[in-house]
Each structure stands twice: as structure tokens, then as C-alpha cells.
N, C-alpha and C positions, 0 to 999 in steps of 0.2 A: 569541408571545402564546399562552397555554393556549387563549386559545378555540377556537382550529385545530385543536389535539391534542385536546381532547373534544368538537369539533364542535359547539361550542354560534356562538349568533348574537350573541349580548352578554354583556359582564360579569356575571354573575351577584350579585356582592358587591361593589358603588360604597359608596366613603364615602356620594355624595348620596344621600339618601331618593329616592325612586323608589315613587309609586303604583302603577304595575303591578306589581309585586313583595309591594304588602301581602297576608298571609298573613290570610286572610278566614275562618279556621274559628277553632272552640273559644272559647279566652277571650277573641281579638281580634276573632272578630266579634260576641260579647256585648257587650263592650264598645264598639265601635264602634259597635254598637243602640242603645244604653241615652245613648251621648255625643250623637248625629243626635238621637233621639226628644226628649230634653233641650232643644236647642236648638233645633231645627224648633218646641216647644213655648212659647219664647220665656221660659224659667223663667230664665235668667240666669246667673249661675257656675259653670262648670264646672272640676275640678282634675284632671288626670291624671301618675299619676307611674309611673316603671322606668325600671330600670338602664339605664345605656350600651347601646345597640343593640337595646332591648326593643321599635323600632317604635312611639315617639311623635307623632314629628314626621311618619312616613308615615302616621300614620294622620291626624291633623289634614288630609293634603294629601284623604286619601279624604274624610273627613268634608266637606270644605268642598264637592266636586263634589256634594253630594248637595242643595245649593242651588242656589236659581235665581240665572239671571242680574242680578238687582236687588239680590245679596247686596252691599254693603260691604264688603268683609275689608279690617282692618288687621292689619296683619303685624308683630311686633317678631321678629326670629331672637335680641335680647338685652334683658331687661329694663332699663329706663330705669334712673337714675343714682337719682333722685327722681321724686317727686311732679308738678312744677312741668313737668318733662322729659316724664312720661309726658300730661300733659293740653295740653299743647302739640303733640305729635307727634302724637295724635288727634285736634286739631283740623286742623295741616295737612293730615291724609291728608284729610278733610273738604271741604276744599276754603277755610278758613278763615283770616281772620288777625286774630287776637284784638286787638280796640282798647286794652286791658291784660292787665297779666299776674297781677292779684289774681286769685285761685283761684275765687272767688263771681262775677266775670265773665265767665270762660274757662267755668268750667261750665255759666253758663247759656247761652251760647253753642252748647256743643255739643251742650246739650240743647235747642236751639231745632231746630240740623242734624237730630240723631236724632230728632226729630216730625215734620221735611219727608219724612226717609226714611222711615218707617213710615207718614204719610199718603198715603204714595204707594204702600202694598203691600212696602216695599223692608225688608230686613235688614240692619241691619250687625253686623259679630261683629271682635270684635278677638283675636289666639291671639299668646301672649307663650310663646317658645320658653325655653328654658334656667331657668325659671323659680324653680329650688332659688339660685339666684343673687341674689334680688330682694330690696330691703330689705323692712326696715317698713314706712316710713311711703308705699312706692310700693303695698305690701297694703292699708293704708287708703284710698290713693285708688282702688283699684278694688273697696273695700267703698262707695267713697260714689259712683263710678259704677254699681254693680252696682242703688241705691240710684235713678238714674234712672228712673221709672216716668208712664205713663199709664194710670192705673185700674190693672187687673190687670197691665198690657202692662209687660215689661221692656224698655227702650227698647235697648238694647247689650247683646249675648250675651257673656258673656267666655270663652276657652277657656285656663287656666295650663298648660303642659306639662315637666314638670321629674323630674328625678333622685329617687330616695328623701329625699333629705334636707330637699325640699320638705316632705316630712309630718312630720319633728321640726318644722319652721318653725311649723306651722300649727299644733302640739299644743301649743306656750306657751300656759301661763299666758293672757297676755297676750293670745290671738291668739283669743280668742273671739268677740268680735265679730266678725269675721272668716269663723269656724267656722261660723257661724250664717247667715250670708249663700248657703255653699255650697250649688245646689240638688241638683248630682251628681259625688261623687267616687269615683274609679273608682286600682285601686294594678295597673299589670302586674306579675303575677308570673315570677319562672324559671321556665323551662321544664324537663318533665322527657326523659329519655331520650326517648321517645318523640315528643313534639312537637318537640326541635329535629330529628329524625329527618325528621319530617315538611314543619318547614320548611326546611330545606337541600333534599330533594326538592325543593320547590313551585316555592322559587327556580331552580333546575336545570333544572327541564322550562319555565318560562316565559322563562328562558335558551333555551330549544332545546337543552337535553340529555337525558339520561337518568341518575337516581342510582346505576345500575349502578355506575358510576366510580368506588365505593367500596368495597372490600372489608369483611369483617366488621370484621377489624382497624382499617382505616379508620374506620371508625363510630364505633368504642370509641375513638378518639384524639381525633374529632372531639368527641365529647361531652362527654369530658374538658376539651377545651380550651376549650369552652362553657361548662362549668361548671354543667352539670345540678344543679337541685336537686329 
């Protein structure tokens, strides 16, 4: 196992996302700001997208400790099929079992749950992973959840997290209504030379190593095959 040869204590690069490892400076912790202050505010949809490996899904894992214990998370790791799919699975996580499956009963359903929560202090947020994957008409249902409100209060936070091709989705034509629901969209970019420099370090030393382990040459392969932009 490399760990032994450079002396570190753990993997430094696990397929799993891994919150201790989120690399908390620069554009990830702007945006990690901007995503918390969003939701903590209770403003309601939120969209974040980048590439394979850009640090999505660990950041959602950061974002959500930054709530209290009374938060609700539903979890999708893959958007629902449909509509019908997505308002059912929010109900069961709920604790619910919907007396039909007409759409106008199921929703008010779960907007009766999200009033108990919220009267009670409590938050629920739902974070649909893989999100560049998701239909239509599963975007309109979480325009007309997004849509659940008491007074100013957004009753369910949503968080999308998806690939670049989430933002062609959403720039249709068609997807305005949509567009217009969003309260904060936030795009990771590539990194340049210098920040993945910096996060391979980070990840390294919170390994227990040291970036020494790289030659210059090193560097310049590694960033290469980064794909700095």
C-alpha cells in the first residue's frame, strides 16, 4: 500500500467524497458561503454544477453539518424517474403514506409535514445528487415544490448538484419558469495551475503527508493530467 511508502495515515484520493478533505479556501469556500447563507436564509432553490471531481457532493456533505440537529435531509444520490417518483420518496422519507397518489393530495400532504417541521423550529432540505441526469417534468415538480411557502417562509430548501450539462438543461427555452424560481446558482470552475497545486497539498497533509513527494517534474504531469484550465 503507497500509504506506508509516503507515510501518510489514509488514502488521500477515495472515490467516496469525504468531508474532511473539503478544500475550504478560494472559490469553494465562496461558494460554500454563498450556498449555507442561501439556505440557512430559507430562500429555497439552490443549483450547483462542475465537472467530475470539482467537489460537489463533498461540499453538500459540509454544507448540511452547518445545520442543526432538527434539519430533515432528504437524500436522492440519483434523481427520480418522474414526478410522481420524486413526491412519493419525499413523502416516505417524511414519515408518510399518502391515502392517494393524485399529485394535489400527495402535495398537500407534504405540505401539511413541512408546516409541522417548521413549527417546530425544524428544517428540511432535500439534495438531489447527479442532477445534469434529471428530466423535465421531475424539474417542474421541484419548481412547484420550490413553490411551497408560508408567508415569506420557503417551507423545503432544495439543493440540485450536477455536471455542467445541468446548465444547458436549464438555459432551454422552455426552462424559464424554472430559471426564475432559482434563488442561488453557483458553476465550479477548473482549476488553474496553482489551486490544484494547492489542493493535492491540502489533501496530502490531511492525509498525514507532506507534498514534498513531488518533484517539479511531478507537478507538471500532475497538472496535466488535471487538466488545468
Amino acid at each position: 500500500m503507497y500509504t506506508e511508502h509516503f507515510g501518510l495515515k489514509m488514502l488521500p484520493f477515495e472515490n467516496v467524497p469525504d468531508p474532511v478533505f473539503f478544500f475550504d479556501e478560494g472559490e469553494h469556500a465562496r461558494i460554500r458561503q454563498r450556498i449555507t447563507e442561501s439556505l440557512k436564509a430559507g430562500r429555497g432553490l439552490v443549483v450547483v454544477t462542475g465537472s467530475i471531481g470539482s467537489g460537489k457532493t463533498t461540499l453538500s456533505q459540509m454544507i448540511k453539518s452547518y445545520f442543526s440537529s432538527k434539519l430533515q435531509l432528504i437524500w436522492m444520490a440519483m434523481p427520480p424517474v418522474n414526478r410522481m417518483d420524486l413526491y412519493m420518496f419525499i413523502a416516505r422519507e417524511l414519515g408518510l403514506t399518502p391515502s392517494s397518489t393524485e399529485t394535489v393530495f400527495v402535495i398537500n400532504e407534504i405540505r401539511d409535514a413541512l408546516l409541522k417541521i417548521n413549527s417546530e423550529d425544524g428544517k428540511c432540505m432535500i439534495i438531489i445528487d447527479e442532477s445534469h441526469m434529471i428530466a423535465d417534468d421531475v424539474l417542474d415538480a421541484i419548481r412547484i415544490l420550490n413553490n411551497l411557502e408560508e408567508g415569506s417562509l420557503k417551507l423545503i430548501q432544495i439543493l440540485l448538484l450536477g455536471q455542467d450539462e445541468l446548465m444547458d438543461i436549464i438555459k432551454r427555452p422552455e426552462m424559464e419558469p424554472f430559471r426564475q424560481r432559482i434563488a442561488t446558482l453557483e458553476m465550479i470552475g477548473k482549476m488553474d495551475t496553482d489551486r490544484i497545486k494547492k489542493y493535492v497539498s491540502h489533501r496530502i497533509q490531511i492525509a498525514g503527508g507532506d507534498d514534498s513527494i513531488f518533484s517539479e517534474t511531478g507537478w507538471e504531469a500532475l497538472c496535466k493530467a488535471f487538466g488545468s484550465g
